[in-house]
C-alpha positions in Angstrom: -17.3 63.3 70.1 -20.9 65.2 70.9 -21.2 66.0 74.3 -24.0 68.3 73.9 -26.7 65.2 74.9 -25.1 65.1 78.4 -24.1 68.7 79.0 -25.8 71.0 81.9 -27.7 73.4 78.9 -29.3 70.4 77.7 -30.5 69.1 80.9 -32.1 72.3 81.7 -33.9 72.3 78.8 -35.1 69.2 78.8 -36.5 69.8 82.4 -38.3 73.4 81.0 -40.2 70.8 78.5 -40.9 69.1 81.1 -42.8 72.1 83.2 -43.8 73.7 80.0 -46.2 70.0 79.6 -46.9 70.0 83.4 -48.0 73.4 83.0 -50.4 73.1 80.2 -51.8 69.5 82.1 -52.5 71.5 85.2 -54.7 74.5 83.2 -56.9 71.6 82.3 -57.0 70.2 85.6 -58.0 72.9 87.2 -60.5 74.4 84.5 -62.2 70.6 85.1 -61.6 70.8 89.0 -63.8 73.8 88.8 -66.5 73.0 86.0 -66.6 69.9 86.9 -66.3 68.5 83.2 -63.8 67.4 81.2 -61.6 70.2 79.9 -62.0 69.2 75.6 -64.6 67.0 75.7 -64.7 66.1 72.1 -60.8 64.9 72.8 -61.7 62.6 75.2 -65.4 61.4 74.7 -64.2 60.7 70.4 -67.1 59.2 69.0 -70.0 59.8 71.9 -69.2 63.6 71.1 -71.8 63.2 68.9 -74.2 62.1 71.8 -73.5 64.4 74.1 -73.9 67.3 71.5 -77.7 66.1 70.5 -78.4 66.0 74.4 -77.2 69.3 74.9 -79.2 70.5 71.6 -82.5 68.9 72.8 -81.8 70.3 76.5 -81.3 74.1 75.0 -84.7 73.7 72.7 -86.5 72.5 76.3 -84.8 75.7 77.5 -86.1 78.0 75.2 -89.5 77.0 75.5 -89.3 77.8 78.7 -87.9 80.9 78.2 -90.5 81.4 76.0 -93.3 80.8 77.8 -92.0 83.0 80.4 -93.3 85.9 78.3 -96.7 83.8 77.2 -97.6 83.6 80.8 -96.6 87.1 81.7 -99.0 88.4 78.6 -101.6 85.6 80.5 -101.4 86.8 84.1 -101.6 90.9 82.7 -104.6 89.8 80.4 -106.4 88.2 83.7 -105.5 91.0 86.3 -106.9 93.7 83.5 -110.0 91.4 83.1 -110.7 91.5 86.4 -110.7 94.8 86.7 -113.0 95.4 83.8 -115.7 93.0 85.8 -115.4 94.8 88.6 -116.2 97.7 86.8 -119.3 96.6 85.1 -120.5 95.0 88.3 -120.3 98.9 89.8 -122.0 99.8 86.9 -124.4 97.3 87.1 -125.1 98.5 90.7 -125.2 102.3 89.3 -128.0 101.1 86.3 -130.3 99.4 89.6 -130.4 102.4 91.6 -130.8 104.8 88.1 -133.7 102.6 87.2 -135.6 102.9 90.4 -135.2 106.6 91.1 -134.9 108.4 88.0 -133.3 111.6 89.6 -130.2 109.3 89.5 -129.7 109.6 85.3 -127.0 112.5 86.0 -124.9 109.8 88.5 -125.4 107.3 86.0 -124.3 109.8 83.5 -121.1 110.6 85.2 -120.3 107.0 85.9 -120.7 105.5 82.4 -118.4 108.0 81.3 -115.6 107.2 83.9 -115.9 103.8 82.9 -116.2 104.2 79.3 -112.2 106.0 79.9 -111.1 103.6 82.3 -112.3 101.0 79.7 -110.7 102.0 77.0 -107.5 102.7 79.4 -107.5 98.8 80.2 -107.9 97.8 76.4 -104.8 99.9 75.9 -102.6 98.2 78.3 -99.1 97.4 77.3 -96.2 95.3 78.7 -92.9 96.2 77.0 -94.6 98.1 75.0 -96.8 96.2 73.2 -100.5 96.1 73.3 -102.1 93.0 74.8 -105.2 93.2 73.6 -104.6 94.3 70.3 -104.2 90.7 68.9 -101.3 89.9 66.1 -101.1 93.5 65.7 -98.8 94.6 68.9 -97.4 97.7 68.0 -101.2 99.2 67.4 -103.2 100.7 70.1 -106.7 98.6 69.9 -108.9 101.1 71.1 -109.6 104.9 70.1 -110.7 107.4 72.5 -115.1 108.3 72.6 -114.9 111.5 73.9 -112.0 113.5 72.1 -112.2 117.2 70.7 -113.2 117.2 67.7 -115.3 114.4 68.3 -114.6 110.8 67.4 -115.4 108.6 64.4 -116.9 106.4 67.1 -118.9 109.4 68.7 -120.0 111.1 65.5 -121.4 107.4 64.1 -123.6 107.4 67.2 -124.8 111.3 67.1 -125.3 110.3 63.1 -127.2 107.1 63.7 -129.5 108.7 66.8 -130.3 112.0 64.2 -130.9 109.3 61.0 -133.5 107.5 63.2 -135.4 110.2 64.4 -135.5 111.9 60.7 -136.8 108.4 59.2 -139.4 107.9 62.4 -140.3 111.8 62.1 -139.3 112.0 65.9 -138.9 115.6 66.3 -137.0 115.9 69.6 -134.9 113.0 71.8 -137.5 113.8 74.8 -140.6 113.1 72.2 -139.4 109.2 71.6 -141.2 106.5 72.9 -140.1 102.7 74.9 -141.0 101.1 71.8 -138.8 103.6 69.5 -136.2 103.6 71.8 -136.3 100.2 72.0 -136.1 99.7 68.0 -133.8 101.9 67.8 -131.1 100.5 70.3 -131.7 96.8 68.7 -131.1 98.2 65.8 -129.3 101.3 64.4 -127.5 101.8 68.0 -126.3 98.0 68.3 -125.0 98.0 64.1 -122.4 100.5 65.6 -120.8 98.3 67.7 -121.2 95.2 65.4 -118.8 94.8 62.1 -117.6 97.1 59.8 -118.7 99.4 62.3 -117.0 98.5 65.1 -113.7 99.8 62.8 -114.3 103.3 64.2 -113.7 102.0 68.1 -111.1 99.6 67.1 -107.8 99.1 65.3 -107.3 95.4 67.0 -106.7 92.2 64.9 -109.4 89.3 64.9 -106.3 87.2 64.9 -104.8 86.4 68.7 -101.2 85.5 69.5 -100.1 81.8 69.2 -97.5 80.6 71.3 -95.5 77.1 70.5 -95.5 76.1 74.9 -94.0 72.8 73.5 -92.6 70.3 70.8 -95.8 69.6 69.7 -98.2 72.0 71.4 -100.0 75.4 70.5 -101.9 77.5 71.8 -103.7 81.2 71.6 -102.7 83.3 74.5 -103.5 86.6 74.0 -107.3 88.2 73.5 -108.5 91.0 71.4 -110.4 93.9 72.0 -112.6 92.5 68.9 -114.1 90.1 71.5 -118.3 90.2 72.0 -117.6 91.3 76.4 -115.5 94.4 74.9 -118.1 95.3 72.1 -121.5 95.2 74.7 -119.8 96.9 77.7 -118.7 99.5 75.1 -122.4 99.2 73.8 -123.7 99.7 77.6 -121.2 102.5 78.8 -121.7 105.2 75.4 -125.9 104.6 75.4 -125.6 106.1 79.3 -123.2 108.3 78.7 -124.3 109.8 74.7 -127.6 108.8 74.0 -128.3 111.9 76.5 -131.3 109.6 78.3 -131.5 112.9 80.6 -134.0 114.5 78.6 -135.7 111.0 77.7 -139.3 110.4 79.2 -139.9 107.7 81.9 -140.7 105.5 79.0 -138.0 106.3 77.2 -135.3 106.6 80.0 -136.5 102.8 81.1 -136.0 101.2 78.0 -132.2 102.4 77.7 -131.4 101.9 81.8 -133.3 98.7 80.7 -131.4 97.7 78.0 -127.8 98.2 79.7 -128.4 96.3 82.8 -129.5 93.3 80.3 -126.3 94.0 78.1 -123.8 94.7 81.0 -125.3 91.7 83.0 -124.5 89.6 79.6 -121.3 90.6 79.2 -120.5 90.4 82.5 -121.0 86.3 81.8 -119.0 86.9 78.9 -116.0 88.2 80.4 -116.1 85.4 83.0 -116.2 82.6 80.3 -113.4 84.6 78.2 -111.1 84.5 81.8 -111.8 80.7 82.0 -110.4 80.3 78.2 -107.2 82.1 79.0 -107.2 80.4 82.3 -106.8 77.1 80.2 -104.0 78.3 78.4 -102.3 79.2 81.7 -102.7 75.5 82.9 -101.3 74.1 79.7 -98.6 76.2 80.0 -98.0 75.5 83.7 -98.8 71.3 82.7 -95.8 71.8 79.6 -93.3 73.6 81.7 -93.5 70.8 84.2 -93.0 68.3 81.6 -90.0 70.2 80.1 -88.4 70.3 83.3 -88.4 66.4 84.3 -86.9 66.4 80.6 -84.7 69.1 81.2 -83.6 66.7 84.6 -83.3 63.4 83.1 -81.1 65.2 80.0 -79.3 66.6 82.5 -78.1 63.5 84.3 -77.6 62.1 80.6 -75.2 64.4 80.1 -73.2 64.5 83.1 -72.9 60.9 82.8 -71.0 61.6 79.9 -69.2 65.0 80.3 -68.5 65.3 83.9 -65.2 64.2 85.9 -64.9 62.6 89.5 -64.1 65.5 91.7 -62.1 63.8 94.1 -60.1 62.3 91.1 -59.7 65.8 89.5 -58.7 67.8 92.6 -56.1 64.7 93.1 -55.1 65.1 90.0 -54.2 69.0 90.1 -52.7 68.1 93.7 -50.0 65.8 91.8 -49.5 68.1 89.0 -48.7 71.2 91.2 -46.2 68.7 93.4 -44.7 67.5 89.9 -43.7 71.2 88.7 -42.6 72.1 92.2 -40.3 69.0 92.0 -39.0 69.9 88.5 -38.8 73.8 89.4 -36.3 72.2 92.3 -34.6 70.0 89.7 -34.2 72.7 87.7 -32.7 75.2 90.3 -30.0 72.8 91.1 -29.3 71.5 87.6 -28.4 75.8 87.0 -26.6 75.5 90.4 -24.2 72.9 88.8 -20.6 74.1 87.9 -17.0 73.1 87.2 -15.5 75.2 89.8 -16.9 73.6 92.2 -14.6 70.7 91.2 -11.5 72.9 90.9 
């Protein structure tokens, strides 16, 4: 006769099954006690695993819009703040060209000005954030705008020393200080502006046509990035170098009033220009700002989908790990005095 069904060994055993299973029961308890969902939720959702798994696709794809946009709006908010700056700038300027224009004796200020803003100018274009260039367009990783006033001189600066000498050769102008309004005029609308208009406008900058489009949503995108390719950058560019290069120091009065002339009416211009290219990007912050707030009531209401399905009471799991823990203390005491158990006590 077998005896071994009934004997002490077996008993034992039987009880360590018996924590082993209480044991693994009370690792999922407590990992849903403290996520707050079900431990395997394919297990014990079955079929509306499928459900919960499109929810949770549709709530990541929200997410990384978001995430996305993060860096869109960052780009944005840089692209204003440097905007701002430059209007600023050519507002001084603009103040600097008044004062130039009523008292002549001022050209050397005005001088000294157009260059400081001419490098602060080209110091803004050349802005970066994580090391890429925010106004360069698609094209990042190139800086947009070369430097005027470098040693040896520019392709930018040698085009306008070229174009100035050409003109006075074919108009038999034998010094700068012997040109009159009318030539200087002709000259700027003409030969002077081409430098700053396509394929010239190559030798100032290496910026793409082609701004940065963002996908803010499912089913929306938009540009949001400039280029220094943009008309505001090309006339106060125009403005700053025919003060600070056209050398209008040794212009006469006529002369001298047709260039200070000619830059207050392109600054003021551009000045208009820059304001209507803020209000563009300031659009694309709004629809950014309008999408992010539509993602997040998604985001919610996906959210409260899937917890519907995924997530467990928490009173019912923190009873639950309560009864598992007093179930393996009871069979750890079972178990003690099951080993406890011997003949000799009967002898």
């Amino acid at each position: 006769m077998k005896t071994s069904s009934i004997s002490t060994l077996a008993i034992v055993n039987a009880t360590r099954e018996t924590r082993t299973n209480l044991q693994a029961k009370l690792v999922e308890a407590q990992k849903e006690s403290s996520t707050g969902r079900y431990a395997d939720v394919g297990l014990t959702l079955g079929y509306l695993t499928q459900r919960t798994v499109s929810l949770r696709q549709d709530y990541d794809r929200a997410q990384t819009f978001k995430d996305s946009n993060i860096v869109a709006s960052s780009r944005l908010d840089l692209t204003q703040t440097t905007l701002d700056g430059m209007a600023s700038s050519a507002q001084e300027f603009l103040t600097t060209l008044m004062a130039a224009r009523a008292s002549p004796t001022a050209a050397g200020t005005a001088i000294t000005d157009a260059k400081n803003k001419l490098t602060s100018f080209e110091a803004a274009l050349n802005t970066t954030v994580n090391g890429t260039h925010i106004f360069s367009g698609v094209n990042t990783d190139v800086k947009p705008i070369s430097s005027y006033f470098t040693t040896p001189p520019s392709a930018a600066q040698t085009a306008t020393s070229t174009a100035l000498s050409n003109y006075m050769t074919a108009q038999s102008i034998p010094s700068i200080g012997d040109m009159t309004g009318a030539q200087m005029d002709a000259f700027l609308n003409g030969d002077f502006a081409n430098l700053f208009a396509d394929p010239n406008w190559a030798n100032w900058s290496s910026a793409s046509d082609q701004n940065i489009t963002s996908r803010i949503s499912t089913n929306e995108r938009i540009e949001t990035s400039t280029n220094a390719n943009e008309g505001p950058f090309r006339a106060l560019a125009q403005a700053y170098t025919m003060i600070a290069d056209l050398g209008v120091q040794n212009l006469n009065s006529e002369a001298y009033q047709a260039v200070v002339n000619k830059a207050i009416e392109i600054v003021g211009q551009a000045s208009a220009d820059l304001t209507q290219l803020r209000a563009g990007l300031g659009t694309a912050e709004e629809r950014i700002s309008d999408a992010n707030n539509r993602m997040d009531l998604q985001m919610n209401l996906l959210k409260e989908h899937i917890g519907q399905l995924e997530n467990v009471d928490p009173y019912e799991a923190t009873a639950k790990v309560n009864g598992l823990l007093v179930q393996i203390e009871t069979a750890y005491a079972l178990t003690a005095r099951l080993q406890n158990l011997t003949l000799l006590n009967h002898i």
